[in-house]
N, C-alpha and C positions, 0 to 999 in steps of 0.2 A: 246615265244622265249626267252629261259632264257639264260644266260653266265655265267659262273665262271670261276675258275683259278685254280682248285684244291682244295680238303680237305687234312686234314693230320689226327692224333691222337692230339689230344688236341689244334687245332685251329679250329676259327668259320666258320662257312658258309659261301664264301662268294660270292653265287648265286643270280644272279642282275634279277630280275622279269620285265616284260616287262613297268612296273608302271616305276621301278627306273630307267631301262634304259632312258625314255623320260625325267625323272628330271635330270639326269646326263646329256643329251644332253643340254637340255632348261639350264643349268646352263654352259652350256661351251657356247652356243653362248651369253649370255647375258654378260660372262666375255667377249667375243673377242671382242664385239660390241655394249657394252656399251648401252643396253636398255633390259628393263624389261620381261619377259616372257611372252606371252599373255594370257596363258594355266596355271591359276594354280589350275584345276582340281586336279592335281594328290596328290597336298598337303592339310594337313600337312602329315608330315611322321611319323615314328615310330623311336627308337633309332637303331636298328638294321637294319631298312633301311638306317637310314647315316651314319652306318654303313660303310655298304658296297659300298657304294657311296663314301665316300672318298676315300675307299677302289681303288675304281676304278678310280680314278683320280690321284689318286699314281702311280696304275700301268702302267696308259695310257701318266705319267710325264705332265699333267695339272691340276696337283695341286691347283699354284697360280690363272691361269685363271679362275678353277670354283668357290675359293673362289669368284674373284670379284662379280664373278657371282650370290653368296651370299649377296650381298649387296642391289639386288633389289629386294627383296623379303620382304613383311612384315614380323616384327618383330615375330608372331605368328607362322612364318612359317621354322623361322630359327632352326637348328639342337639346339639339349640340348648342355649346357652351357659347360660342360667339355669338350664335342668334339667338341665347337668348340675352348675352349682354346691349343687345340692339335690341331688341323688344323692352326690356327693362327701362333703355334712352328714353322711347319712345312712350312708355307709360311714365314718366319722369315728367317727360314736356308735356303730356295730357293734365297733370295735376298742378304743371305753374301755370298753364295756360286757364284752368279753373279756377285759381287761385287770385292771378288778376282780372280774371270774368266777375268774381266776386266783387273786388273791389270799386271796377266799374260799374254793376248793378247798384251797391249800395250808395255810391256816391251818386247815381244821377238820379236813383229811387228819391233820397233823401233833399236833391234838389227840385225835383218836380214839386214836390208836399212844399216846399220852401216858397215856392211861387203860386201856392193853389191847387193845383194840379191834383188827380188823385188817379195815377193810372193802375191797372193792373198787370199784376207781371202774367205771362201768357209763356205755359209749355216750359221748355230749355230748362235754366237754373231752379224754378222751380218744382220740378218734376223730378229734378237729379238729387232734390233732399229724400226724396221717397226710395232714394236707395240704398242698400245697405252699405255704401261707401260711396258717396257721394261725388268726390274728386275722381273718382275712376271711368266714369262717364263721361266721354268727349263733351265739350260744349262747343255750339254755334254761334250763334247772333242771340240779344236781345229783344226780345218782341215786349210792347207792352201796348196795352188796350185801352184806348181812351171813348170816355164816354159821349162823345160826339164827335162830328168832324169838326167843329170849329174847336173846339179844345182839342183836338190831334193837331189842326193846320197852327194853332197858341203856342204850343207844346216846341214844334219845330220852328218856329222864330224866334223860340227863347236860345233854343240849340245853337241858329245861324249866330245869334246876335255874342253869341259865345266862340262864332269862327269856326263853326260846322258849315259842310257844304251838303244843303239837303237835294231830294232827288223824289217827286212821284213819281212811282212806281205805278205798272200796267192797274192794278186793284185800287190803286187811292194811295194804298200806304203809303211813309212815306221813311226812306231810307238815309242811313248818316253814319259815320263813325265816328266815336268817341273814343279818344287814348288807342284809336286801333282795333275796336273794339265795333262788330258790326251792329248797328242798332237799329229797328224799324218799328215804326208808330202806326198803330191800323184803329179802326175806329166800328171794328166787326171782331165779338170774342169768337165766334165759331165760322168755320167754313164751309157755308152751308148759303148756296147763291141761288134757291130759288125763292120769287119775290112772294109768293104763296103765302112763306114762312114768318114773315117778317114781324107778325105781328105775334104770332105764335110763339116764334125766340123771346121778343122781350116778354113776352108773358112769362117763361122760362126764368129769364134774368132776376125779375120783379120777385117771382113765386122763392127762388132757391139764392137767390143771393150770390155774397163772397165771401171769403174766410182769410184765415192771417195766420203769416207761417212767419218761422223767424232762419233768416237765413244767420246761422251761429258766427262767432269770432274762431273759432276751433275752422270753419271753409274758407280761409282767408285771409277774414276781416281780423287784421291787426290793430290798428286802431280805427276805434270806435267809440263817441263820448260816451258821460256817462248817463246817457239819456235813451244809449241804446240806437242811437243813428252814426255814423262816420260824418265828420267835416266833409265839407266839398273840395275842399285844398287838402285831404288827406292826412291830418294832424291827429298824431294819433291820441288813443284814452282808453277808458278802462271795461267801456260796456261788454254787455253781453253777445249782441247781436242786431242787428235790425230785422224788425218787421215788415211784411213784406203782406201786400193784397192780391188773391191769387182765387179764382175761381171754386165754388163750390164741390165737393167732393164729385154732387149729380154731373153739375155743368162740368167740372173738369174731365170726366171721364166722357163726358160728348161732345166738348172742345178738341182731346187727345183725337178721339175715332172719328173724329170728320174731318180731321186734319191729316191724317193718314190717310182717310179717303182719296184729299183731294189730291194729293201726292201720288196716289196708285192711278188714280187716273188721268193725271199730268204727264209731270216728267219723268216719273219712275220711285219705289218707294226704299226705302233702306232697312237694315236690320236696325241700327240703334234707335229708328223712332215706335217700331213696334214692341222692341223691349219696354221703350217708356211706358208704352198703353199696358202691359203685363203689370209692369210695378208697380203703375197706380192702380192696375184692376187689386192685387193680391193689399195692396196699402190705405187701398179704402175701402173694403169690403164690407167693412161693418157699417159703415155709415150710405153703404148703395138701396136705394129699395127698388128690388127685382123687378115686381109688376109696372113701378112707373118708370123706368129705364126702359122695359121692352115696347112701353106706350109711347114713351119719346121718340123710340128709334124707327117705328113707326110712321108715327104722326110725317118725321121731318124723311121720311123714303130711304133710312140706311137699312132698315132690319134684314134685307139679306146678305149687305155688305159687311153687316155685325157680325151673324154666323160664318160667314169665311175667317173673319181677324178672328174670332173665339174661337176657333177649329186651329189657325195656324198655332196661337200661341198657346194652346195645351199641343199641340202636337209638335211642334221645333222651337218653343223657348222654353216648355218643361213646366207652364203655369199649371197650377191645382186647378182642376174644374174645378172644385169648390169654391176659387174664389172667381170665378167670374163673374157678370154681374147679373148675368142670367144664364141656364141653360142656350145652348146654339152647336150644330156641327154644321159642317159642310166640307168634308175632307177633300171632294173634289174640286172645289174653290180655294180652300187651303193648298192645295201642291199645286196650282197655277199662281197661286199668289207669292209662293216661296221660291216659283220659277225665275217669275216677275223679279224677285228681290235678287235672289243671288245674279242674275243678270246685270241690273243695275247699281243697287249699293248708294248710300246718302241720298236721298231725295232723286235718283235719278244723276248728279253734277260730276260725278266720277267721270262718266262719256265726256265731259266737255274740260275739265279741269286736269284729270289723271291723277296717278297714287304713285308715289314712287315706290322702287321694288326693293323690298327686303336686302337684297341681293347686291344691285349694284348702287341704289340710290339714286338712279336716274329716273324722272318722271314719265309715265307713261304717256300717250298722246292725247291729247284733248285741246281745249281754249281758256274756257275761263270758268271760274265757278258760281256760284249763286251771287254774288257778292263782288264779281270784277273790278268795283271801283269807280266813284261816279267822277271819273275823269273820261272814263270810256264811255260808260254803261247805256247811251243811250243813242251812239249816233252812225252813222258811216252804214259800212256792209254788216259790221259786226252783231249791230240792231239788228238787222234782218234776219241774219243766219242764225238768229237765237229764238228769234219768232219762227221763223222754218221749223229749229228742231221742239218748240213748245209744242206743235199743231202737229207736227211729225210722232210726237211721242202720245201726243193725245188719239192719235190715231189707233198705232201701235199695238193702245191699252184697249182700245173703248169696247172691243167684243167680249172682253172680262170687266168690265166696269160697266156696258150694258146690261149682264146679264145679274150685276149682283146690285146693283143700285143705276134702276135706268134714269127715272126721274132727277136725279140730282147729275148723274154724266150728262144728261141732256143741259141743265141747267149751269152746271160748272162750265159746260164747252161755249154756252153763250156767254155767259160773263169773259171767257177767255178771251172766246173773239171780240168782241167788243172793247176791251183792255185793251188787246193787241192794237186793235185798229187804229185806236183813238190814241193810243199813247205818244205824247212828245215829250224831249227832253224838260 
């Protein structure tokens, strides 16, 4: 069972053998969870197998975790010494790049609260303090979740009026960068699009609430007053950290999983967003209650899309069934779903964007990524052949996203069409 990502003219192979796939797995759970591989038959390797093993840990954006994952491994067994002085680069810019992801969060967190505003951070930074090193988790974009759309659409003309150029997006959201920084404002915490539901989520919302994390000054934030927020002009001070509003342990963990969902059933799903759903399963365990999680998952038509991701992630990211959040297998939804990943990698954006290769540094072939730039994003051919490949991928998917969650693929593919349709610049 082999995987790749494409050849071109003048880049390498880079077709993952069922050898390297077990050592690219066995190196991502050893980074998430901090113990050694049991299995290391497979080693040592060759330079072309780490390779393409990096290779694929780029495109899967777990980079820094399978590093760690490098560390328990005898010295014999580690990659030759050039790559891993490129791999080390490359976990180097993972941790500035979180480092000013931090800082961006805390300063626009702290300006939203300045104007009123009371969003919630959603996913990403949040979810990266649940891990045993934080910084070592690629970060994305900013999502934050605002309590209406009229406070989402507030939200974003505070941003313009600050010299953002905003953009709706096919779903409502609405997308912007700050300092560089990709940022998007949605006005729905879970992704979860039938209208059935609607009253049944906020009931959700209402019942279980939000909670409050601190993202520390040790991830970043250098200064920060002494009141525990950063200045918006970045002056620094002595606090501790900002606090930050972040979905309920319950809602969190069915925010993550249906956001994965909808990702397995769109454009393709990634390793690093399923690690997340692991680290919060194993990080909030004690605060999960089993019977009403499997009555949630339920209610809203995921529960046998829950047993495939509970099946994948004890079986190729190494999580404890014990901490799941219920019992669930379905191992033959699991090695389709891990078919699914290794194919695609990031959400699906690697086919459009490309990874550069280990090797020579050259970018693989693609277009653009999740985030092209709303200088583009929204008009010419370029529009179209993006909605092509939306509907193309939703295709793709849908005989395994029929069969594990049909109710909700039915659901998601209309809201998609409908997005699609209707969408203008």
């Amino acid at each position: 069972m082999n995987y790749a990502a494409g050849t071109a003219a003048g880049l390498p192979d880079m077709t993952l053998s069922d050898n390297e796939i077990k050592v690219f797995l066995s190196l991502l759970e050893a980074g998430l969870w901090g113990r050694a591989p049991e299995d290391l038959t497979p080693f040592p390797l060759g330079r072309e197998s780490w390779d393409r093993i990096l290779y694929m840990s780029m495109r899967q954006t777990v980079t820094g975790i399978v590093y760690d994952g490098l560390h328990s491994l005898p010295d014999s067994f580690l990659p030759p010494v050039d790559l891993l002085v490129k791999w080390t680069a490359e976990v180097d810019s993972i941790e500035r790049k979180n480092v000013g992801m931090n800082r961006v969060l805390a300063e626009l967190y702290t300006l939203f609260r300045q104007h009123g505003f009371s969003p919630v951070l959603q996913k990403g930074q949040g979810v990266a303090l649940m891990y045993s090193r934080p910084l070592m988790r690629e970060c994305g974009d900013i999502d934050f979740c605002f309590s209406t759309g009229e406070e989402l659409r507030e939200a974003a003309l505070l941003m313009e009026s600050l010299g953002c150029r905003t953009e709706t997006l096919p779903d409502r959201s609405v997308f912007y960068r700050w300092k560089g920084v990709a940022v998007e404002h949605h006005d729905r915490l879970f992704d979860l699009h039938s209208p059935l539901m609607r009253k049944y989520i906020r009931s959700l919302i209402d019942e279980y609430g939000f909670s409050e994390v601190t993202l520390p000054a040790g991830q970043g934030l250098s200064g920060c007053s002494s009141a525990g927020s950063p200045s918006v002009d970045g002056e620094a001070g002595d606090g501790d950290g900002v606090i930050l509003t972040v979905p309920s342990p319950m809602l969190n963990l069915l925010m993550l999983n249906s956001h994965v969902l909808k990702h397995a059933v769109g454009l393709g799903i990634g390793m690093r967003q399923i690690c997340d759903m692991a680290v919060a399963c194993a990080r909030l365990h004690g605060s999960i209650d089993p019977g009403e999680m499997l009555r949630m998952e339920r209610r809203t038509g995921i529960a046998g899309w829950s047993r495939a991701l509970y099946s994948f992630m004890v079986h190729y990211t190494g999580l404890d069934p014990e901490l799941l959040p219920h019992a669930g297998e379905d191992r033959r939804s699991a090695a389709a779903l891990l078919e699914m990943v290794l194919k695609g990698g990031n959400f699906g954006h690697v086919r459009r964007r490309g990874v550069p290769s280990p090797r020579t540094g050259q970018r693989r072939p693609g277009t653009a990524g999740k985030h092209p730039g709303t200088t583009s994003h929204g008009t010419g051919r370029g529009l179209w052949r993006r909605k092509l490949e939306t509907m193309s991928s939703f295709i793709a998917h849908s005989s395994f996203s029929m069969k594990v969650a049909p109710a909700e693929t039915f659901w998601t593919f209309t809201a998609l069409a409908a997005g699609q349709i209707l969408h203008r610049r």
